[in-house]
C-alpha positions as CSV (number, residue, x, y, z in Angstrom):
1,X,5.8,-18.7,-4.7
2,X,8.4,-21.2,-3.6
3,X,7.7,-23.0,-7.0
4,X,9.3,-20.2,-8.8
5,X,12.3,-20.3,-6.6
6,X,14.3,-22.4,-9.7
7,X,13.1,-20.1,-12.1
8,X,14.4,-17.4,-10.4
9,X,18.0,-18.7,-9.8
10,X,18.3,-19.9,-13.2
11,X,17.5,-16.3,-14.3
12,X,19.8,-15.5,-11.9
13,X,22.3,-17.6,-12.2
14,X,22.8,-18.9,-9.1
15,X,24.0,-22.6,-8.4
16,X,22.5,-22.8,-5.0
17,X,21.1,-20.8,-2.0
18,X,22.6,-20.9,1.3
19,X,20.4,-19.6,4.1
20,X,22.1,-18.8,7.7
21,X,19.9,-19.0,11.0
22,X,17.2,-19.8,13.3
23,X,13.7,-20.9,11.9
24,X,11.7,-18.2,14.0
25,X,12.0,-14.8,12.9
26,X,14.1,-15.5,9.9
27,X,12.0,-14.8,7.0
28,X,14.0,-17.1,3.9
29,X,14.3,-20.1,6.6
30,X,11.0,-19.7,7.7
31,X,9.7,-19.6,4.2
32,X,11.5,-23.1,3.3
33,X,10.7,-24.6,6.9
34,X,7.8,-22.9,8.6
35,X,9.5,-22.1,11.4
36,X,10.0,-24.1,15.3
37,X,12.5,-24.2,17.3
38,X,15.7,-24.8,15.5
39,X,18.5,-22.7,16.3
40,X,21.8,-22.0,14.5
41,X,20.7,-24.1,11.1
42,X,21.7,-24.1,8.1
43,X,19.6,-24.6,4.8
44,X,21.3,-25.3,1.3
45,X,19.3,-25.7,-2.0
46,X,20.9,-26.6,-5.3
47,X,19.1,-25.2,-8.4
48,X,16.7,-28.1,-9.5
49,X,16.5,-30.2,-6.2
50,X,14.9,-30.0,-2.8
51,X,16.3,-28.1,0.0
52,X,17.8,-29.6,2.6
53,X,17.8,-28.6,6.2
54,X,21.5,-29.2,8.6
55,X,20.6,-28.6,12.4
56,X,22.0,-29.8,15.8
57,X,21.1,-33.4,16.8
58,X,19.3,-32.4,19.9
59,X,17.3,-30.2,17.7
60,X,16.7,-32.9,15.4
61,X,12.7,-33.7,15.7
62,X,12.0,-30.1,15.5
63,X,13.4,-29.7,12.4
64,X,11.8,-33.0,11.0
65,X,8.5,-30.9,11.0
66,X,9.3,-28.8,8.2
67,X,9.0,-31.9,5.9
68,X,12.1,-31.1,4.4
69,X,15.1,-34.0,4.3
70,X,17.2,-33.1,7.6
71,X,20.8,-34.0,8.4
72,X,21.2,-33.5,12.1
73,X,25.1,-32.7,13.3
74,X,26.7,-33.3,16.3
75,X,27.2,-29.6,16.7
76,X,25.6,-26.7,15.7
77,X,25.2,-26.5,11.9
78,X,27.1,-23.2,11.3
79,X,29.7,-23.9,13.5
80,X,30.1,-27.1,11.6
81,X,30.4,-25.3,8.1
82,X,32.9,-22.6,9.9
83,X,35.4,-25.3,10.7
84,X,35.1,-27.4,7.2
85,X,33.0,-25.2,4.4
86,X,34.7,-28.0,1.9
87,X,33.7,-31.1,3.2
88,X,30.3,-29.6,4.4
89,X,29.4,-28.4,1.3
90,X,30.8,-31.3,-0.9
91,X,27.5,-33.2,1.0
92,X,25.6,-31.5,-1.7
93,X,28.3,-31.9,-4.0
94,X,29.0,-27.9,-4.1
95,X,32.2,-27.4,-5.2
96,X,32.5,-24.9,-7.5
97,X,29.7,-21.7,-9.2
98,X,27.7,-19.3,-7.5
99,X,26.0,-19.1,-4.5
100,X,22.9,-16.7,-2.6
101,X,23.3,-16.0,0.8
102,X,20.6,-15.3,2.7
103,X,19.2,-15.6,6.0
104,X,19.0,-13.4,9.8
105,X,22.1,-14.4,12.0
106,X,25.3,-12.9,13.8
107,X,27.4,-10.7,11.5
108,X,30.9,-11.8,13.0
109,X,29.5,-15.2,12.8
110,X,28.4,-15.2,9.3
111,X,31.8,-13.4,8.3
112,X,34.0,-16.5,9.7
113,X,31.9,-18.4,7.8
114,X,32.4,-16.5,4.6
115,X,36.0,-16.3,5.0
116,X,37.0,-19.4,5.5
117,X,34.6,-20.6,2.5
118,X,37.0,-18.5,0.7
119,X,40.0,-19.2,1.9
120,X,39.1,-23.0,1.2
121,X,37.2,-22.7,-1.9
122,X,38.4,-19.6,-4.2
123,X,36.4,-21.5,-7.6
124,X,33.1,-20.8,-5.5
125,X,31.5,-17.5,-5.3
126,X,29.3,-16.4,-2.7
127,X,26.5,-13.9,-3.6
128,X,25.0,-11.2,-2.2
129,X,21.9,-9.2,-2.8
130,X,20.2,-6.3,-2.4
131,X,17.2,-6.8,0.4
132,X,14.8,-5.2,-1.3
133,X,15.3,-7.7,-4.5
134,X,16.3,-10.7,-3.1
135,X,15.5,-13.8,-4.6
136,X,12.9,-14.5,-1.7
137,X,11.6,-11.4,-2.1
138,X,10.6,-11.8,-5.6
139,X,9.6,-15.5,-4.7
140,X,7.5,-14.5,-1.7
141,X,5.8,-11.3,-3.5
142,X,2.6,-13.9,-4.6
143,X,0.9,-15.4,-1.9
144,X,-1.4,-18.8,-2.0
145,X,-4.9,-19.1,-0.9
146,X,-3.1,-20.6,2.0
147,X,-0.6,-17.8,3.1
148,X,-3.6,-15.6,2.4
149,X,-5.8,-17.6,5.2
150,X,-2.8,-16.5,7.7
151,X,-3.0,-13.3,7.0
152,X,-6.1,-12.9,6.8
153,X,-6.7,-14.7,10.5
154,X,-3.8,-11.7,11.5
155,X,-6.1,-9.1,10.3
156,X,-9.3,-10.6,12.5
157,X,-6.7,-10.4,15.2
158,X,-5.7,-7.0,14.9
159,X,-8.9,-5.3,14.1
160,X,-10.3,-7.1,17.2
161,X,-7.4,-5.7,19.3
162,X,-8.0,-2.4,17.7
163,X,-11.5,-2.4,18.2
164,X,-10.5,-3.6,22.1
165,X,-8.4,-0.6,22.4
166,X,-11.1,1.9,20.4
167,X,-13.6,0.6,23.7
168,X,-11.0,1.0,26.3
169,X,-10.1,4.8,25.4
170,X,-13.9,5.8,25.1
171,X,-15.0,4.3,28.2
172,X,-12.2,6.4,30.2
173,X,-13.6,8.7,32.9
174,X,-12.4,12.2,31.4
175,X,-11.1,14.7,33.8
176,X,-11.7,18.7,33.6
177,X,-8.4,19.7,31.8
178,X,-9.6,16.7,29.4
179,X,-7.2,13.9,30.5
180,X,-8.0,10.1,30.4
181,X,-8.5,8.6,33.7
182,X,-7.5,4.9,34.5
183,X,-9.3,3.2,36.6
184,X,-7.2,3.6,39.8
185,X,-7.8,7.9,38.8
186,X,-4.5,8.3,37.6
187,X,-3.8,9.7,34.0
188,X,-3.6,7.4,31.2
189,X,-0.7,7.1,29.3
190,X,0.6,6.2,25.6
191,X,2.4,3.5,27.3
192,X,-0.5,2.6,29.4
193,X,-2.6,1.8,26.1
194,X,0.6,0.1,24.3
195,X,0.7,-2.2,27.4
196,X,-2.5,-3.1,27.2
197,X,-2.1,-4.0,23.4
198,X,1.0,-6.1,24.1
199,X,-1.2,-8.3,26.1
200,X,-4.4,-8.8,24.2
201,X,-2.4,-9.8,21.2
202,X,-0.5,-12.2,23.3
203,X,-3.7,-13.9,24.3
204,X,-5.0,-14.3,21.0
205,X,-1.5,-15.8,19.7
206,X,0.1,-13.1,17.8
207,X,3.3,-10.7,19.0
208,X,4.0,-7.0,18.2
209,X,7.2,-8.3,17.4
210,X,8.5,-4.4,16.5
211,X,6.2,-2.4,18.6
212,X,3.5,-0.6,17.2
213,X,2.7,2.7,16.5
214,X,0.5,4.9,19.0
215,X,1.0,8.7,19.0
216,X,-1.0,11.7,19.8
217,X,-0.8,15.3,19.3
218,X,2.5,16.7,17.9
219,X,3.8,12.9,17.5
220,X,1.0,12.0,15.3
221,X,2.5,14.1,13.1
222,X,5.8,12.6,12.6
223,X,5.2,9.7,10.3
224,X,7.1,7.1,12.1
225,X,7.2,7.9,15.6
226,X,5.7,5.6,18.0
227,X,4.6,8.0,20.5
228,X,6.2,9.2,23.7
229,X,5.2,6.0,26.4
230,X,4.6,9.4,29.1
231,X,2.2,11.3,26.5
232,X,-0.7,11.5,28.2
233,X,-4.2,10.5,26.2
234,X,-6.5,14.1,25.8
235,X,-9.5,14.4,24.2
236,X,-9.5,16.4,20.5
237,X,-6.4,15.3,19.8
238,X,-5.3,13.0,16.8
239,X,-3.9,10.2,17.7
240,X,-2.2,7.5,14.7
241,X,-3.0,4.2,15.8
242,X,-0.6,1.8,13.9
243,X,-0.4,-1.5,14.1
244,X,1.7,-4.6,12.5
245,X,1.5,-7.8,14.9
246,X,2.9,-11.0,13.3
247,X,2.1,-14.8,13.9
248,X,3.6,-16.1,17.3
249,X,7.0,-17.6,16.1
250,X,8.2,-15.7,13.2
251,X,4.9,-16.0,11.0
252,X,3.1,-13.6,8.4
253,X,1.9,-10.1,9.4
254,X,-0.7,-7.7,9.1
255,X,-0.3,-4.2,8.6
256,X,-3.4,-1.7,9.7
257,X,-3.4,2.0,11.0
258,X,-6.5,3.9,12.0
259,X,-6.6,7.9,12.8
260,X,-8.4,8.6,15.7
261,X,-9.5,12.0,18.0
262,X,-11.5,11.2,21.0
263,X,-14.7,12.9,21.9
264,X,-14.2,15.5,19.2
265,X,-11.9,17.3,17.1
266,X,-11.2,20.5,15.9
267,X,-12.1,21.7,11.9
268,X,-8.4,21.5,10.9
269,X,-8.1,18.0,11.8
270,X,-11.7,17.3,10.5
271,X,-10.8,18.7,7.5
272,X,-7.6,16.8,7.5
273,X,-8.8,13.3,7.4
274,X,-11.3,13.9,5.1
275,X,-8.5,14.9,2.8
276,X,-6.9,11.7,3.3
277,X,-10.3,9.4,3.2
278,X,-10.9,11.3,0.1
279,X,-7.7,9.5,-2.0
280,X,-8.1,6.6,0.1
281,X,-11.3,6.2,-1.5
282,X,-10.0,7.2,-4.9
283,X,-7.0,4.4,-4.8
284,X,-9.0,1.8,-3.6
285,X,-11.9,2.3,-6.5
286,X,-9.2,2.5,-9.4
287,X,-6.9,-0.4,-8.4
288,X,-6.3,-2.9,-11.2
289,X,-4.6,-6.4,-11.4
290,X,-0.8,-5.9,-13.2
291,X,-0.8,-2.2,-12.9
292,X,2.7,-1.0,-11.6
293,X,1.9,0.0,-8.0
294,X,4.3,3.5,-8.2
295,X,1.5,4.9,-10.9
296,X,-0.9,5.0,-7.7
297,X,1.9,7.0,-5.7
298,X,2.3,9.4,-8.6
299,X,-1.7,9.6,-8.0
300,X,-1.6,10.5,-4.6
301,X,1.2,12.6,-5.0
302,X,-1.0,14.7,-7.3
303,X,-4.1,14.7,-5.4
304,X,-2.1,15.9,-2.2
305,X,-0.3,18.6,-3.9
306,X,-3.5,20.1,-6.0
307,X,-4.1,21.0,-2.2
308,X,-1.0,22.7,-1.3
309,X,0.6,19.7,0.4
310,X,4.5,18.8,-0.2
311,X,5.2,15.7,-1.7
312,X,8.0,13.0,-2.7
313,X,7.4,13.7,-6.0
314,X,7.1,17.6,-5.8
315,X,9.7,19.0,-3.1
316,X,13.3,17.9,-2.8
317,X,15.2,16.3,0.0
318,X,13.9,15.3,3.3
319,X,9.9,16.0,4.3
320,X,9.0,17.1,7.6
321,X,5.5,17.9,6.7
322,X,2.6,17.0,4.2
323,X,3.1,13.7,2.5
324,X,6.1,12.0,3.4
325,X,6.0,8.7,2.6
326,X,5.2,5.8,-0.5
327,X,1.1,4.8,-0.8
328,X,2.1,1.1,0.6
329,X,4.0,-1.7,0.1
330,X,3.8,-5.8,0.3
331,X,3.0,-7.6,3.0
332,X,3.6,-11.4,4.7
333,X,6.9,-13.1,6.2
334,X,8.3,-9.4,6.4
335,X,6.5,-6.5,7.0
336,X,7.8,-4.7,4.5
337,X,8.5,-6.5,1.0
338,X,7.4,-6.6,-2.8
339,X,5.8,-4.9,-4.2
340,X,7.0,-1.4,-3.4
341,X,5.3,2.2,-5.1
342,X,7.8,4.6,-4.1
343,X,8.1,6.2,-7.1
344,X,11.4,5.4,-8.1
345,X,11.3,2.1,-7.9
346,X,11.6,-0.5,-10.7
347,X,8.3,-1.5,-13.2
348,X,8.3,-4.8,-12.3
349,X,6.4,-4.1,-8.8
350,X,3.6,-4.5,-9.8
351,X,0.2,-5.9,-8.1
352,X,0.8,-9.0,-9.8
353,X,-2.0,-11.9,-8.7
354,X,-1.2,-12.9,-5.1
355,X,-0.1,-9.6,-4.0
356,X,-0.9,-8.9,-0.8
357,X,0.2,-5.4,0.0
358,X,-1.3,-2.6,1.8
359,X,-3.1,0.7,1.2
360,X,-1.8,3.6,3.3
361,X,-1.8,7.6,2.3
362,X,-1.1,10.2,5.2
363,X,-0.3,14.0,6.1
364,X,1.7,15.0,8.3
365,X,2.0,18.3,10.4
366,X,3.9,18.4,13.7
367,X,4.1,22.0,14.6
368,X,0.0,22.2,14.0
369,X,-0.5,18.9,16.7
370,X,-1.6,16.5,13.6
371,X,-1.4,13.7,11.1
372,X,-3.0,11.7,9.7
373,X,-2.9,8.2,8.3
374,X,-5.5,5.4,7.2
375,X,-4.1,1.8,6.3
376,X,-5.8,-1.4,5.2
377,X,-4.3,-4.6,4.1
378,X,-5.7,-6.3,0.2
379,X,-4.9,-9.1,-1.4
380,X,-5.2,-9.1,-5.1
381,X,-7.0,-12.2,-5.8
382,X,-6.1,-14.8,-8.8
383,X,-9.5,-13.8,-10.4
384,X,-8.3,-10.4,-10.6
385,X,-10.4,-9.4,-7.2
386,X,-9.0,-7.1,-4.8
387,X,-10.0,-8.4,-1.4
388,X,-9.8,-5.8,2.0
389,X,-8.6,-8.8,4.1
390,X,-9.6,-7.4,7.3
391,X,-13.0,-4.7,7.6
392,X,-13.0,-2.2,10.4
393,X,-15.3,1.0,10.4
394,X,-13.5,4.3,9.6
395,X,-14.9,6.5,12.3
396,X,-12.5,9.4,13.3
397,X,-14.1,10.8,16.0
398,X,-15.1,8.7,19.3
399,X,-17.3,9.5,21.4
400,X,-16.8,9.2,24.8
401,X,-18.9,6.7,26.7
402,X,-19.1,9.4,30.2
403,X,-18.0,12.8,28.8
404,X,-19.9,14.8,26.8
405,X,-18.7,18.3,25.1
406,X,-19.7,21.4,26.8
């Protein structure tokens, strides 16, 4: 929480944070500022004081929103530090010590900046961090029951959408050769469906700000592909369905996949999901406040591979097939953040109260036409609760609304 922001840079050892960028889409100035339409800003925080937020003049009352004492400029705030870091930062009397830098923003930009802080100020020492570790991440890996209400109000969005999409597909006129009709008779595509997505989102105030995954058939299989926009939608086959909208304006995010076959599928798929419902259910009945979140991945890992399946843990270099991928990850300003379970990582990810991370095994298996994945998003309440912030049914074969197998 922002509270343990000091904390952290005393343990640390950081003299201040400097964060680079717009407000929107900008996770460490959104955190401090709650985004709007600032452009170009720059926020410094000394260890032990407030932050305070430097922005263009004509972007003044914007920037007055966030709450946080604002110094408007007569040009844009980075520009300004670019041309005099010394004077600039002697406003916050920063002379001297070290320094985070953080923040989303042009990379020759932030370079100029950078250089000619050096070249003007050798005795200060600009830090950089690993993204996974950063000092936000750690800050932002325990949510309030505020952030909570966000994301939780993402996840009524999204399972509404999904749900929107689920009664689209099944009310489809089916053709002979079993291809989804559109309206207008002409074959329904992947980017059809993703279209339609984009839009009801829009119209309920959230953005697919990175896409969203939607593949069927040999794509479903491949862990991270977003499906092929001319696949056309079939009957039987399985299609991964996920989705990670975020808050119009740079917000918090939700994080849900579903694994779907319309009208029916065969046994190997069947047999397939319930596989991965199976540890699904296993995970979500032994999760425990404070455990480290990798012990579940070594779980899964072992579960899958009593069945034959390859594994991070139990087959070298890169997987094409079986399970490829960590059990889940934290959730909020970033899609991805603390906690993380891949196994390797460090024992202090752990599901810590406030967590809010998500629940996500899969299998994977390209050249058979399949995968499989199922993904919900919990927040590990103070009281030591684990709350599914969003409920949708787990159903993997639709039927069809006007087809019915011969």
């Amino acid at each position: 929480m922002k509270s343990d922001l000091d904390a952290l840079m005393q343990d640390r050892n950081l003299d201040a944070l400097l964060v680079l960028g717009n407000a929107e889409h900008n996770p460490p100035m959104y955190y401090f500022t709650g985004g709007g339409h600032v452009s170009k800003a720059i926020l410094l925080k000394k260890r032990g004081q407030p932050a305070v937020l430097y922005c263009n003049a004509m972007e003044r009352e914007e920037a007055e929103k966030s709450g946080l004492k604002v110094i408007p400029l007569r040009g844009g705030a980075m520009e300004e530090l670019a041309k005099q870091p010394k004077e600039f930062l002697a406003g916050q009397e920063i002379a001297s010590g070290r320094i985070g830098v953080y923040g989303q923003t042009d990379i020759s930009m932030a370079l100029h900046i950078f250089g000619k802080i050096n070249e003007e100020m050798p005795e200060l020492e600009l830090v950089g961090e690993d993204q996974d570790n950063t000092i936000f991440m750690y800050a932002m890996e325990s949510k309030d029951e505020k952030e909570a209400a966000r994301i939780r109000r993402m996840g009524k969005i999204t399972t509404e959408v999904v749900g929107m999409v689920a009664d689209y597909l099944t009310s489809c006129e089916v053709r002979r050769d079993e291809v989804l009709l559109k309206e207008d008779g002409a074959p329904l595509t992947v980017a059809d469906v993703k279209s339609k997505i984009s839009l009801w989102l829009t119209e309920r105030g959230a953005v697919d700000v990175e896409g969203c995954i939607f593949s069927i058939g040999r794509d479903a299989g491949i862990c991270h592909s977003v499906g092929n926009p001319a696949d056309l939608m079939r009957l039987g086959q399985t299609i991964v369905f996920d989705i990670f909208p975020g808050e119009a304006g740079g917000g918090y995010f939700y994080d849900f996949t579903r694994t779907w076959s319309l009208g029916y599928a065969t046994a190997e798929a069947q047999a397939l999901y319930d596989e991965v419902k199976n540890v699904y259910d296993k995970v979500i009945e032994n999760i425990d406040m404070n455990a480290a979140f990798k012990e579940y991945q070594v779980f899964v890992c072992n579960e899958f591979n009593k069945n034959g399946h390859k594994t991070p843990i139990h087959a070298e270099g890169v997987l094409t097939e079986g399970y490829v991928h960590s059990l889940g990850h934290g959730l909020g300003l970033n899609v991805h953040e603390r906690p993380f379970s891949r196994h390797t990582v460090s024992d202090d990810n752990i599901l810590k109260p406030g967590a809010v991370f998500t629940i996500e095994p899969g299998l994977y298996y390209p050249e058979k036409g399949m995968g499989v994945r199922i993904e919900d998003s919990y927040w590990m309440r103070p009281d030591g609760n684990v709350e599914r912030l969003a409920e949708y049914p787990y159903d993997f074969v639709l039927p069809m609304k006007k087809w019915k197998k011969k």
